[in-house]
Legacy VTK file of the C-alpha trace (Angstrom):
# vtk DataFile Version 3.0
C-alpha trace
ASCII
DATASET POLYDATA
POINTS 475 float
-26.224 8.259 16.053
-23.648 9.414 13.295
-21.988 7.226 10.971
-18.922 7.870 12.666
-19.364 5.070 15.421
-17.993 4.403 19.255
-15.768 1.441 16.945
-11.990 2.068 16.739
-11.034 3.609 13.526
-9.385 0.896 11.641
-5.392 1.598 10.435
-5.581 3.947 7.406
-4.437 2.054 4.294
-1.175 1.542 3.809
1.032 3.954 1.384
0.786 1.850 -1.878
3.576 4.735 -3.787
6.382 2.434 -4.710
9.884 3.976 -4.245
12.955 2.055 -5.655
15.975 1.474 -2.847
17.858 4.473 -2.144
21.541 4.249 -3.044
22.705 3.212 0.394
26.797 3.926 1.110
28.805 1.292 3.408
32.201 2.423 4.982
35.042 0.662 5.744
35.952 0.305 10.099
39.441 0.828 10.339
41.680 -0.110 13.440
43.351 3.340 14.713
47.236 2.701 14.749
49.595 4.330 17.101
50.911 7.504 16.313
54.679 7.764 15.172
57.215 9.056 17.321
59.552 11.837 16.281
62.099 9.931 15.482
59.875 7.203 13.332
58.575 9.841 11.739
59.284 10.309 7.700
57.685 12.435 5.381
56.070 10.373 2.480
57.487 10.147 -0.994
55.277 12.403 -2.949
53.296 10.854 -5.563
52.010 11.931 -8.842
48.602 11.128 -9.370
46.556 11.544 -12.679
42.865 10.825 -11.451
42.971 7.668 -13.411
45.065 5.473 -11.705
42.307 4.077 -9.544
40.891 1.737 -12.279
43.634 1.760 -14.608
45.186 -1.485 -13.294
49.075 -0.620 -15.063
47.637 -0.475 -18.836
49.169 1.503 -20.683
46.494 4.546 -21.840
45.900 7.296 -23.678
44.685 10.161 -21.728
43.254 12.035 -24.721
41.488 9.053 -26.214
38.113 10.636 -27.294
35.273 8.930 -25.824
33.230 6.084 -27.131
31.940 5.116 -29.792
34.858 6.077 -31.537
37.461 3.477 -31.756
40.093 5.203 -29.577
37.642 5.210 -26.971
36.592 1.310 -26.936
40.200 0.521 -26.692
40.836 2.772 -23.827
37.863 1.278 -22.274
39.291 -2.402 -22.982
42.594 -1.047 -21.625
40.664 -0.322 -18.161
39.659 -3.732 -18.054
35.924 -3.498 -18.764
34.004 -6.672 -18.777
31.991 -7.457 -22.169
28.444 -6.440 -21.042
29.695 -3.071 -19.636
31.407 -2.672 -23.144
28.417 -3.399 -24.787
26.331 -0.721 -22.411
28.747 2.249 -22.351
30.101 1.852 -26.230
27.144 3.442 -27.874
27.899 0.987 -30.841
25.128 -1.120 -32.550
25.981 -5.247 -32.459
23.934 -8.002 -33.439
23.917 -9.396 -29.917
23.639 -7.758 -26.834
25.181 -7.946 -23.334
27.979 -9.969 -22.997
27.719 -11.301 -26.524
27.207 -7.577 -28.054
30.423 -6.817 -25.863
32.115 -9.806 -27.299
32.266 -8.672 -31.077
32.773 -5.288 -30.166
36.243 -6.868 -28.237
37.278 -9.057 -31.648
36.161 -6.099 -33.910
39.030 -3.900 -31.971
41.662 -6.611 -31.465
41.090 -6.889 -35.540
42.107 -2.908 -35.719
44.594 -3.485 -33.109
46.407 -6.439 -32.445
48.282 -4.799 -29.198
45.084 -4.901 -27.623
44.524 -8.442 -27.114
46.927 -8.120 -24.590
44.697 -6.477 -22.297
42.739 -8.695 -20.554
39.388 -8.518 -18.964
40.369 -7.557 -15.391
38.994 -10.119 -12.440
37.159 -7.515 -11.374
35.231 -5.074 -13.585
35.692 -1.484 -12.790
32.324 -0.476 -14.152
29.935 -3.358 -12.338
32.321 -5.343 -9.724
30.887 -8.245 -12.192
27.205 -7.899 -10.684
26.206 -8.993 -14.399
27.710 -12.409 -13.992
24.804 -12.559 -10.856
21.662 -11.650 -13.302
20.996 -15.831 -14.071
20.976 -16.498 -10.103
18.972 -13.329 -9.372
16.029 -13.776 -11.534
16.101 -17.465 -10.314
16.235 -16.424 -6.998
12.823 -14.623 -8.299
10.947 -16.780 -9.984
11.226 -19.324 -7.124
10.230 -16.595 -4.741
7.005 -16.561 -6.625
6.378 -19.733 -7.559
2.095 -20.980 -7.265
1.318 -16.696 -7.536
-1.038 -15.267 -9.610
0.453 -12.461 -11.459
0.740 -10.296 -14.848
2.955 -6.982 -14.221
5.788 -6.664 -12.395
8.297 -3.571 -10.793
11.459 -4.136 -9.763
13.717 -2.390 -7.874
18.040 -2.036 -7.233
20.248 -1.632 -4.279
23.414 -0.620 -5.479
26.532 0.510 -3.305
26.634 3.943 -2.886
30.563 3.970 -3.774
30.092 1.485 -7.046
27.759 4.243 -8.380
29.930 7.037 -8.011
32.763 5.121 -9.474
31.049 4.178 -12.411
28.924 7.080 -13.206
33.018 9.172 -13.295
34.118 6.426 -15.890
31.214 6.101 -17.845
30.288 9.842 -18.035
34.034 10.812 -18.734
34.642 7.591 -21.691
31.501 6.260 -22.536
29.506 7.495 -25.075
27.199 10.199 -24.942
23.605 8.851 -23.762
24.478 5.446 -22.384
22.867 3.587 -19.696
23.667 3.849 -16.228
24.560 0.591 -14.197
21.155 0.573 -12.128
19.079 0.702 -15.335
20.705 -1.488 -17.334
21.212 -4.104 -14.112
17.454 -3.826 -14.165
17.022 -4.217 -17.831
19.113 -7.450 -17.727
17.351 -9.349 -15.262
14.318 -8.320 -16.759
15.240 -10.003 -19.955
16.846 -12.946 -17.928
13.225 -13.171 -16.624
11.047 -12.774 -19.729
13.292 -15.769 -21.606
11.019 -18.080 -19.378
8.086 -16.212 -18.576
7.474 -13.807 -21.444
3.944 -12.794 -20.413
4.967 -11.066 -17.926
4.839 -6.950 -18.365
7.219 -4.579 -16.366
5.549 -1.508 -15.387
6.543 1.529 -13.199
3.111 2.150 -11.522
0.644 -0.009 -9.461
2.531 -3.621 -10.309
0.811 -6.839 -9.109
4.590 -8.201 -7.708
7.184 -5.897 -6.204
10.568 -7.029 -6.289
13.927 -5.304 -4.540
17.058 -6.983 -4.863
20.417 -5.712 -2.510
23.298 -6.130 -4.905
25.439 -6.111 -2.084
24.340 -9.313 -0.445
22.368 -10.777 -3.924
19.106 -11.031 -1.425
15.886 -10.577 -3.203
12.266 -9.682 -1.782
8.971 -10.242 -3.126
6.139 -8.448 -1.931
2.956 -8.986 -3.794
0.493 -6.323 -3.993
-2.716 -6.359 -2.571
-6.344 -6.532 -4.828
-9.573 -4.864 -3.846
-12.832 -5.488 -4.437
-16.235 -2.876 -3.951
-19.405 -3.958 -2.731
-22.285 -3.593 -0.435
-23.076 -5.181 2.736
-25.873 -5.363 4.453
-25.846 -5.800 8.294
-29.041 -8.105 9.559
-28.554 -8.312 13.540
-27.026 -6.202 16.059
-23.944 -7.140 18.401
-21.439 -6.757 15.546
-19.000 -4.485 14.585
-17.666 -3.596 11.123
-14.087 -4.499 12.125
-12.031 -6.306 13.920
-12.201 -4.537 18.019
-8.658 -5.345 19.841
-9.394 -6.519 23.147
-9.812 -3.668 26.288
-7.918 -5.941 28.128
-4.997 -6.957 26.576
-5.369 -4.364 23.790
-5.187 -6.878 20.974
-2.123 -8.977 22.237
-4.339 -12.056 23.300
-1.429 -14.352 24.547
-2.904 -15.764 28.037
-5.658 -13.119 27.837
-8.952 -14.850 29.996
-11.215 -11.656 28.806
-10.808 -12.434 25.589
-9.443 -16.030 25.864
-6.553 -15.669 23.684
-8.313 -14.360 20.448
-6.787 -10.456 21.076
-10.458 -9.513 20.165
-13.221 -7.850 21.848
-15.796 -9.257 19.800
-15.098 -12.774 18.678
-17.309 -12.113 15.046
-17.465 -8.633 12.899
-18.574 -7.741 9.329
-14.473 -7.569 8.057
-14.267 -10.937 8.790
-17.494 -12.907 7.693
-16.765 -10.998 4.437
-13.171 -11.464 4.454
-12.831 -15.165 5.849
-14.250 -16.865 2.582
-12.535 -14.348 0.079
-8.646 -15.162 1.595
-9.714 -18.961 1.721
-10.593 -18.710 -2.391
-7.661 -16.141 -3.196
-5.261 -17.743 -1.075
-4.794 -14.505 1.003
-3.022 -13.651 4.349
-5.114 -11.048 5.756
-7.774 -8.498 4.996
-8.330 -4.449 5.083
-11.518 -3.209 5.325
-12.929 0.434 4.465
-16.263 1.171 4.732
-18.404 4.971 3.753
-18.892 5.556 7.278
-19.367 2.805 9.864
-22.556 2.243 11.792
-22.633 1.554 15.851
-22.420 -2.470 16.923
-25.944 -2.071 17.962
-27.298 -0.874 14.834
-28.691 -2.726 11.948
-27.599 -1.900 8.415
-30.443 -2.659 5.685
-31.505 -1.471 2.296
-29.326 -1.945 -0.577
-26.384 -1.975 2.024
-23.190 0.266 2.937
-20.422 0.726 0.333
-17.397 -1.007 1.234
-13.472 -1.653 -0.142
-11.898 -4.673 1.390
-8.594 -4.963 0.795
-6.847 -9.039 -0.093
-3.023 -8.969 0.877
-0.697 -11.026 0.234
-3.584 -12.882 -2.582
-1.903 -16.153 -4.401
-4.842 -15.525 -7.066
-5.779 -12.170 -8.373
-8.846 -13.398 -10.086
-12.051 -15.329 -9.409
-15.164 -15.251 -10.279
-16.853 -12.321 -8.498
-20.427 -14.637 -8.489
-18.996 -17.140 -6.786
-17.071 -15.277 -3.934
-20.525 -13.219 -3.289
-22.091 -16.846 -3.492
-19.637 -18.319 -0.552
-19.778 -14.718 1.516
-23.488 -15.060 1.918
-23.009 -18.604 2.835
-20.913 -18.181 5.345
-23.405 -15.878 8.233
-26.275 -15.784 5.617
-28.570 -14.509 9.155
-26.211 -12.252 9.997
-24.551 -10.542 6.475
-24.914 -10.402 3.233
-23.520 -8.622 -0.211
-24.405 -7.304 -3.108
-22.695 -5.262 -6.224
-19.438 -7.066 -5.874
-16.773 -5.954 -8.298
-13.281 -5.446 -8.999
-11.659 -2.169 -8.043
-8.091 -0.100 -7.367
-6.885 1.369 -4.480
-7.991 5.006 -5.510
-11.537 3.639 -4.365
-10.419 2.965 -1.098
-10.269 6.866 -0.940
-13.117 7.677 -2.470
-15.461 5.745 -0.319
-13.706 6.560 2.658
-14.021 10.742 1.332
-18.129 10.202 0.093
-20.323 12.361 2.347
-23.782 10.712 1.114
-27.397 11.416 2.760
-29.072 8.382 5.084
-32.139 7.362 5.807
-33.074 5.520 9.687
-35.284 4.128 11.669
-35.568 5.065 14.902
-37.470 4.066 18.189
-37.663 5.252 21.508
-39.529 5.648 25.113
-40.399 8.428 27.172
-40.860 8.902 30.726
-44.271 10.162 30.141
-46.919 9.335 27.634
-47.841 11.994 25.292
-50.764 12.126 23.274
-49.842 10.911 19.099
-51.389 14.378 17.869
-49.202 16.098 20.125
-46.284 14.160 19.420
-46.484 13.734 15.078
-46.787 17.769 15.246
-43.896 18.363 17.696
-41.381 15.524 15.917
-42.421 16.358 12.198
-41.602 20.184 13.034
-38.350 19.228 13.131
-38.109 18.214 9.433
-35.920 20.803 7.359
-34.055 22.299 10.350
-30.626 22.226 10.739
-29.169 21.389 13.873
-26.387 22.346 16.387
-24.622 18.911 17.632
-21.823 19.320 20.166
-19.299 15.915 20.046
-21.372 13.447 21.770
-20.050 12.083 25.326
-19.975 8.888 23.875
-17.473 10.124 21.584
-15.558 12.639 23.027
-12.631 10.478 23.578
-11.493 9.932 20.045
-13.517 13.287 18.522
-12.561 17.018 18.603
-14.883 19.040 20.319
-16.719 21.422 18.573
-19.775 22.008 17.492
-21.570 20.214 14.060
-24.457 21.830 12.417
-26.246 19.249 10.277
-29.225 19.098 8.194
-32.431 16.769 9.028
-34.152 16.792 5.169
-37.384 15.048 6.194
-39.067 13.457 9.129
-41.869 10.309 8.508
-43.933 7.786 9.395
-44.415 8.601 12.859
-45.485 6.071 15.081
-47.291 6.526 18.792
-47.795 3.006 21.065
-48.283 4.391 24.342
-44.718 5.602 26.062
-42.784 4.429 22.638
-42.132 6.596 19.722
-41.271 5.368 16.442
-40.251 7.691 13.156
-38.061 7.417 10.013
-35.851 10.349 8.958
-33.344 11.684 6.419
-30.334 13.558 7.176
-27.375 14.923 6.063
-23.758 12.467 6.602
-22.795 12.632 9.718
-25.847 13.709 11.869
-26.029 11.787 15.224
-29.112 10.718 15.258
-29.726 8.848 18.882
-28.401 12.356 20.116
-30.928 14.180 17.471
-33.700 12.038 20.027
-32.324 12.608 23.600
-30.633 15.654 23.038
-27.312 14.336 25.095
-27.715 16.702 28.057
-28.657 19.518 25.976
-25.528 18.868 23.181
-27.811 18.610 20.319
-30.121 21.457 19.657
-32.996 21.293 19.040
-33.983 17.562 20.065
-36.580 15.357 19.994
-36.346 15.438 23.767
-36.498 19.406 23.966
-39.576 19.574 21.562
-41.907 17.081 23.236
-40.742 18.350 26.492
-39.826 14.744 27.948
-36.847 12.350 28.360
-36.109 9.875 25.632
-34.464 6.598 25.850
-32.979 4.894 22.416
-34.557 1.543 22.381
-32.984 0.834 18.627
-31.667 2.397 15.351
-31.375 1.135 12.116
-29.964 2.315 8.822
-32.680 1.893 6.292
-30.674 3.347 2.771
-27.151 5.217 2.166
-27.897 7.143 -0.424
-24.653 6.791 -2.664
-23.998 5.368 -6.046
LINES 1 476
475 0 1 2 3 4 5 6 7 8 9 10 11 12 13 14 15 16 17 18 19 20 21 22 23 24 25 26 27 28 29 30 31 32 33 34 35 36 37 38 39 40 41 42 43 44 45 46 47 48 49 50 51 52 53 54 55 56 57 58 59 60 61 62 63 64 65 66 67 68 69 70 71 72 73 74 75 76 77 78 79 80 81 82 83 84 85 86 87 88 89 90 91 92 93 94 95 96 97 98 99 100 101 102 103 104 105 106 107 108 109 110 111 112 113 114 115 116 117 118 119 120 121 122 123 124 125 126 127 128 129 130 131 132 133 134 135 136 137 138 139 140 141 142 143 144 145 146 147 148 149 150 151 152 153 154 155 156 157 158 159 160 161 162 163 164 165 166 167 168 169 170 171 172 173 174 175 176 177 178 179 180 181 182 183 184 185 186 187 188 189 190 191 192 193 194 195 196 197 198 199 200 201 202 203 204 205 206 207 208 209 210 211 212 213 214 215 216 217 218 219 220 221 222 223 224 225 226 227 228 229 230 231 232 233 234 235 236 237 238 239 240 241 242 243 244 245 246 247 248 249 250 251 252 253 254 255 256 257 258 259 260 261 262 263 264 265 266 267 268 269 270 271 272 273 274 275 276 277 278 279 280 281 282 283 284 285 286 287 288 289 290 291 292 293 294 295 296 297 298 299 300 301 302 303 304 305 306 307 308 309 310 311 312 313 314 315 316 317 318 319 320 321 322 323 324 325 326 327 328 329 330 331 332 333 334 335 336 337 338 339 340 341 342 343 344 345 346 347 348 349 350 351 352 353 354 355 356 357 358 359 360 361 362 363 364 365 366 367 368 369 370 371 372 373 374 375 376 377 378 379 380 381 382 383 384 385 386 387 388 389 390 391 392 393 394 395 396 397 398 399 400 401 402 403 404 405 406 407 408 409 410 411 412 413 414 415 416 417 418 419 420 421 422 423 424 425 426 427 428 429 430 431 432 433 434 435 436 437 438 439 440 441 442 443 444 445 446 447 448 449 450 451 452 453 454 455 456 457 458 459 460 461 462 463 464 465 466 467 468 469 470 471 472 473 474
């Protein structure tokens, strides 16, 4: 029996890299119109067009007008009919206020130097944002209801902006605005941000591994929350056989369960497994939707797991509460089955562990017992079975296996053989081997598969009555 069990793999954790919204363009359907006869035909006027007609709106500008922050450059950008935040953003000048009230005495300070200019009025629509900063108050509401009764300390957000609106603004701003000022996406960010920590200032905004992920779609205002999960390492220890480490989807309905009399509507195979009398109690305290577990290696449903335990990540999603006692969640986990599991060396971790338990190759120690089909005498037995202590053997991918295993062949390391025990046609012996060894194969040998065997030494036929993981020798 290997680690690697007849269970189905569980779904590999899910990519936790965050990437912000790509910039998304949206085209415009147009109805095709008939083609013009010969006669309706007229060549168009020809046009003169100076590349900044498109958000000039009629003002009157100056086409050499250095860019910002000199004062030629604000007024051309007040000509253009910039609204007072973008002012402030793109003007490279220093106010006492920022945003819209920044922009504001920047707008009096050049209507004081030019009086012509407060004839220009802000423009119902700003060329720079399409007035997405008049939105940030209703956005970060939008938020902070979204996460209203959740647990949380850091935060990442990301923006959806138009394709088009980007390229628009990024040609006025890099052509008039001063040298080194922020683009829309950042500074739409920055804003509701700020909106944000006026009520909750605790709250940190980080670029990696946030506890709240938050996307808004500037095109439609909508906002998404998606909390991130928590993990916690431990050990478990498996007392009774008949379980599996995870959750089995039904053979029948392959997980579906709706109307399912194999399963009788639960989607599972096995109604109980290790994932969730661990996980159960820990998304009742935390307030949790569902669980993840990982385990270093899994061992089969019939096999006991004892000693100090198998390492194990589970993963909380979705948690309302990112923090709890550790004590008292191992106290209500080993209430919950105490006959049947139990855990130890609870503690707080990050999703890098998930990868390095997964990725540990550690030595085990089992027990093992089994019959023959003929009785064989104990001295003839302890010398045959101990002889194979220190060898390394050849183990073709088990029949039981071959299904969801490449075939080839393993060669694995058996580092000592003990306690041997004779009672008539049973055999009984502990061992320690190298991760990854099957060891009920290592005893009948699999039709030959695994060479040598316990079965090919003592020259007789071996039945696996029961296995059990005594240590994992990791940490």
């Amino acid at each position: 029996m290997s680690d690697e069990s007849s269970e189905p793999d569980t779904k590999e954790i899910e990519d936790d890299e965050w990437h912000l919204y790509a910039n998304a363009g949206y085209g415009v359907v147009e109805s095709p119109e008939a083609e013009p006869t010969e006669e309706e035909y007229e060549a168009p006027e020809e046009e003169w067009f100076d590349g900044d007609d498109f958000y000039n709106q009629g003002a009157s500008i100056d086409w050499d007008s250095p860019p910002c922050p000199a004062p030629l450059g604000i007024a051309h950008v007040i000509k253009i009919g910039v609204c007072d935040y973008c002012l402030h953003r793109i003007s490279g000048r220093r106010t006492q206020s920022r945003g819209f009230e920044g922009g504001a005495e920047l707008r009096n300070e050049a209507h004081a130097r030019d009086s012509e200019l407060s004839k220009s009025e802000i423009s119902e629509i700003c060329p720079l944002c399409e007035n997405l900063f008049d939105d940030v108050g209703n956005i970060a509401e939008r938020i902070t209801e979204s996460l209203d009764g959740i647990e949380f300390k850091t935060m990442q957000l990301g923006i959806h902006l138009p394709k088009d609106l980007l390229q628009s603004e990024d040609a006025i701003r890099t052509k008039h605005g001063s040298q080194g000022s922020r683009p829309l996406k950042s500074s739409f960010a920055m804003a509701i941000q700020n909106e944000m920590l006026l009520n909750s200032p605790a709250i940190s905004f980080v670029k990696d591994y946030p506890d709240i992920m938050v996307t808004v779609d500037t095109l439609t205002l909508r906002v998404d929350t998606d909390v991130r999960p928590v993990f916690i390492y431990g050990r478990y220890e498996k007392l009774v056989r008949g379980i599996p480490q995870t959750r089995w989807p039904c053979r029948s309905c392959r997980g579906r369960g709706d109307g399912c009399e194999s399963c009788e509507g639960t989607g599972l195979q096995y109604s109980e497994s290790v994932q969730d009398i661990i996980g159960d109690p820990v998304k009742q305290i935390l307030g949790a939707s569902d669980t993840s577990f990982h385990g270093m290696g899994r061992e089969d449903i019939d096999v006991r797991c004892l000693g100090s335990g198998r390492p194990f990540v589970l993963e909380i999603k979705n948690p309302r509460l990112r923090e709890f006692e550790l004590s008292k969640i191992e106290k209500e986990i080993n209430s919950n089955e105490p006959e049947k599991v139990r855990v130890n060396s609870l503690k707080w971790c990050t999703k890098k562990d998930v990868s390095r338990v997964k990725e540990t190759r550690s030595e085990k120690s089992y027990t093992i017992r089994f019959k023959v089909d003929n009785p064989i005498s104990e001295q003839e037995a302890v010398k045959s079975i101990a002889a194979l202590s220190g060898i390394t053997l050849e183990q073709e991918t088990p029949k039981r296996v071959s299904h969801r295993r490449a075939a080839k062949t393993r060669k694995r390391r058996v580092t000592a053989i003990s306690n041997i025990l004779v009672e008539d046609d049973e055999i009984q012996f502990s061992l320690r081997c190298e991760a990854g060894t099957y060891v009920k194969e290592l005893v009948h040998s699999d039709e030959g598969r695994t060479s040598p065997s316990v079965s090919s030494v003592i020259e007789r036929e071996c039945v696996v009555l029961w296995l059990d993981v005594d240590e994992i020798h990791a940490d």
